[in-house]
N, C-alpha and C positions, 0 to 999 in steps of 0.2 A: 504493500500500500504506500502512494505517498502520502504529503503533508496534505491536508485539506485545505482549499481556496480559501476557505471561509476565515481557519484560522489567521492564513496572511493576511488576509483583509482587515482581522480583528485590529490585528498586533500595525497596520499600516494606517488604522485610525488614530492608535496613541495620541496625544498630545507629542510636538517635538518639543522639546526643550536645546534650545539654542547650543548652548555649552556644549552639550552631549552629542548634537546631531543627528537625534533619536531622541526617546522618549527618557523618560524617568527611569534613574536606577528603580526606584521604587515601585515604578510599577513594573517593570520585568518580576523585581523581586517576590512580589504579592502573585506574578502569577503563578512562578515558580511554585510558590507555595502551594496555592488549590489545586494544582495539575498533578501536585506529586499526591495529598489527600484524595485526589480523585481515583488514583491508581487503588487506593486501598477502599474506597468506598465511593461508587461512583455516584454522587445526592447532586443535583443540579438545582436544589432551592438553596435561594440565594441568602436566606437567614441562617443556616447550614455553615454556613464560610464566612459568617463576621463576629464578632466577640458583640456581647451585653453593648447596647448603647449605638449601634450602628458605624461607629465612625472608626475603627480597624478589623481588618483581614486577622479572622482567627490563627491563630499557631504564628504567622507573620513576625520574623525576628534573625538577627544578625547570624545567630549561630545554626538557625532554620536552612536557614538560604546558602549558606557557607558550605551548611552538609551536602544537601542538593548539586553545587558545584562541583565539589571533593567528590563528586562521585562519577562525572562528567572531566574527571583531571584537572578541573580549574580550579586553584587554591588562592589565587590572587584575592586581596581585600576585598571586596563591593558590598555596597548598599548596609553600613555599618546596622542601622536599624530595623533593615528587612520590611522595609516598606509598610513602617507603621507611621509613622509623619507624615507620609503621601496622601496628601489629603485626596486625590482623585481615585485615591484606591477604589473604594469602594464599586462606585461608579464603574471604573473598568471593570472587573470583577462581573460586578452583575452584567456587562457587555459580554465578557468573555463567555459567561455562564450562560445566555441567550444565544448567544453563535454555535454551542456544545451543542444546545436544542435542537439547532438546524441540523447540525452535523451525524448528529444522530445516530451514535457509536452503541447507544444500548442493544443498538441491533445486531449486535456482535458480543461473541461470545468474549470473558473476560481477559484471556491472553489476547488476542486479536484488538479488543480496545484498548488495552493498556499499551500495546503495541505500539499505536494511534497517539496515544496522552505522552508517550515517550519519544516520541520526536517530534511531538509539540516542545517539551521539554528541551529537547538537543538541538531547537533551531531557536530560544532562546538564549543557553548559553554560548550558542554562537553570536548570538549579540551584544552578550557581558564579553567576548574576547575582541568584537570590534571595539569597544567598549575602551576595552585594557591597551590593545593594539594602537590607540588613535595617536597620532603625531604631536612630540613636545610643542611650546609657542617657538617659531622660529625670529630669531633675534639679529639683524646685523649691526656689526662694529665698526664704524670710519673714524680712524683716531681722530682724522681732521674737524670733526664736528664736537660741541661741546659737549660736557657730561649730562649737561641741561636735557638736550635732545636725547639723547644715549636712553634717559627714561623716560621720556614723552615719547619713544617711538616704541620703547616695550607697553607702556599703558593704551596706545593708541592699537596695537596688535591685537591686547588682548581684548580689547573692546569689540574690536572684530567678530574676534570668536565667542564672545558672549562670555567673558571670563574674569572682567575687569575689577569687581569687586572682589573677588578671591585672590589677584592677581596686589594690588594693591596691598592690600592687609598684609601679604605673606612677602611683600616687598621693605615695606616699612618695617616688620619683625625682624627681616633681616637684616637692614637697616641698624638699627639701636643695635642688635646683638652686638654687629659688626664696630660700632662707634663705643662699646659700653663691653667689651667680653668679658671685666669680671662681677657684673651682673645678671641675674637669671633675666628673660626675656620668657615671658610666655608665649607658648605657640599653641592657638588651636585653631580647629577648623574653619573655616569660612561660614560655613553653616550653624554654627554656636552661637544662638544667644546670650548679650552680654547676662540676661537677666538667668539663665541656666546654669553660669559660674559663678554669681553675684561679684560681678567684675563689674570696675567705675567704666570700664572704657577699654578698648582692645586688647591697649598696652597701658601699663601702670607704672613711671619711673618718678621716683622719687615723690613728690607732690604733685606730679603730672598724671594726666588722665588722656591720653593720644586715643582721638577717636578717627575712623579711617572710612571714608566714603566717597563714591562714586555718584552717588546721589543723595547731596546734602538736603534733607526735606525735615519738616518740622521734629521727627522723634529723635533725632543725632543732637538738634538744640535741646530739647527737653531733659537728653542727659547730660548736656554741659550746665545745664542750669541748676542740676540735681549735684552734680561734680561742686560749684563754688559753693553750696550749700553745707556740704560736708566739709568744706575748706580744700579742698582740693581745686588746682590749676585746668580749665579743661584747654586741650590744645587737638581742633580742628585739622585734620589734613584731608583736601582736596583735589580734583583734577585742576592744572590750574584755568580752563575755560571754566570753571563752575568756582572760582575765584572770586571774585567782584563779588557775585549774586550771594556767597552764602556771607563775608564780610561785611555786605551790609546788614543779612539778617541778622548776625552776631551783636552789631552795634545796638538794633532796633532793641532787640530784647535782654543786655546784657552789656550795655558799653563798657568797654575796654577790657572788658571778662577773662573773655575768648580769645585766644590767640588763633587766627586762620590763617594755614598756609599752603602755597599747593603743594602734592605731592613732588612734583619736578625738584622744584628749588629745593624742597626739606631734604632730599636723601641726594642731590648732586651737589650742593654746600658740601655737606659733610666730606664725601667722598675724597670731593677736591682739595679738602682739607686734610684730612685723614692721609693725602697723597703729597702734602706738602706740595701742591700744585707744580707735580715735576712728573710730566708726561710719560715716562717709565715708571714710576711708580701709581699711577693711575690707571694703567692695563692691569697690573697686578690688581688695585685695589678693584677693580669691574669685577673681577673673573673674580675675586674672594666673593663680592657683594652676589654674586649668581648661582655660585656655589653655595653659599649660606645658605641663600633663597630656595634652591633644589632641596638640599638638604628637611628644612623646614617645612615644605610642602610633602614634601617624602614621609616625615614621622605621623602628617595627621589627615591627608587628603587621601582619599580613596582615588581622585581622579587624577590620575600619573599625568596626563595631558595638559596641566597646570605649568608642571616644570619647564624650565625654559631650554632650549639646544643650546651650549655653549658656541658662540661664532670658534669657527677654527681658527681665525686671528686672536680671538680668546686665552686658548688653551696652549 
């Protein structure tokens, strides 16, 4: 037998999420999950497959989905959560579970449908390996241009690829580590809310509260405002085209509070600093700053396509 139409069609309605260029870890994750319960009990009511409350995919969880893979060879990190945050879960699910209906596998005996749900199965984790496979950001170096440019053309890449906000944060981490080594720097995911770690702010140095956004909108102020209350410093870092626009809201709601600055200038200052502004030693300092940055994406990012390709003028 092969794959059934219906299923591709299912899986080619996902929602795409940009970054990924495909759908949600989360929801491959969730379906992973019902397709392997279906093997052992094949229930296509769709109260069947969601926990009390409606809002996740029963059994749905990191170590769920992990086994599933491991069994398929694929060991690689994905979908830390197993697709219980994916708020579209559910929704796909009952889609998936409607298209079964059509598919109409009852009609077959249970080796022969399990058959069926098993390369449903193996033409997902073949999408967790496009997944894993997909190409670092790619990065070039022209020493002739300034250090300014050098990270306005990595933020302007990653924006590209729908990655910008992950991309920044895990820039700036490496950043402070780089300018500050015998201080911890926090690194976590991109997807961490500050309010999950009860953190003031991304990064936390000294009396400073570095908040990091790609889209400075009313709740990034609202923690700076929550930051001088506790006596802490909050320090805004932006793209610098979203410069002007969020300095002034700083002023409106907080004069002279807020320090804003863009991302560009705060980490190619330093750099150039850090380098003693002598052009040999500023190719080392990039390649450390990228290196850190890989690094730091590496310990907490499930998606390896974050990291940047070292230029081979680089390395």
């Amino acid at each position: 037998m092969k794959l059934p139409e219906e299923f591709t069609e299912w899986y080619n309605s996902l929602k795409v999420v940009k970054a990924n260029n495909g759908p949600a870890n989360g929801s491959i994750a969730t379906a992973l999950v019902v397709l392997n319960r279906l093997q052992e009990d094949y229930d296509l009511n769709f109260d069947t497959h969601v926990a009390e409350g409606g809002m996740q995919i029963k059994g749905a969880s990191g170590g769920a989905v992990a086994a599933i893979l491991k069994s398929f060879g694929e060991e690689r990190p994905f979908a830390k959560e197993g697709g219980r945050t994916n708020r579209g879960g559910p929704s796909e699910i009952r889609s998936l579970l409607n298209t079964l209906k059509k598919v109409k596998l009852e009609k077959y005996d249970e080796q022969k449908r399990n058959e069926v749900l098993q390369m449903m199965k193996s033409f997902l984790v073949d999408r967790v390996n496009d997944f894993h496979n997909r190409q670092k950001i790619k990065l070039t170096f022209n020493p002739a241009h300034s250090t300014w440019h050098f990270i306005h053309n990595l933020l302007r890449e990653a924006t590209a690829e729908g990655k910008a906000g992950y991309v920044a944060q895990h820039l700036i981490g490496a950043k402070l580590q780089l300018r500050f080594p015998d201080i911890v720097v926090s690194n976590e995911g991109g997807s961490t809310a500050d309010a999950q770690t009860q953190r003031p702010g991304d990064f936390l140095i000294g009396h400073t509260a570095f908040h990091v956004t790609v889209a400075p909108m009313q709740p990034v102020f609202d923690k700076c405002q929550h930051n001088i209350r506790q006596g802490l410093k909050p320090f805004l870092l932006v793209p610098d085209n979203k410069l002007i626009g969020a300095r002034q809201i700083a002023d409106q709601i907080s004069a002279q509070q807020i320090a804003v600055e863009s991302i560009e200038s705060f980490v190619s200052q330093n750099i150039n600093e850090i380098s003693t502004f002598n052009n040999d030693k500023l190719t080392a300092s990039l390649k450390d700053l990228v290196a850190l940055y890989n690094r730091r994406v590496n310990e907490v990012e499930t998606d390896k396509s974050l990291m940047v390709e070292l230029p081979s003028n680089l390395q």
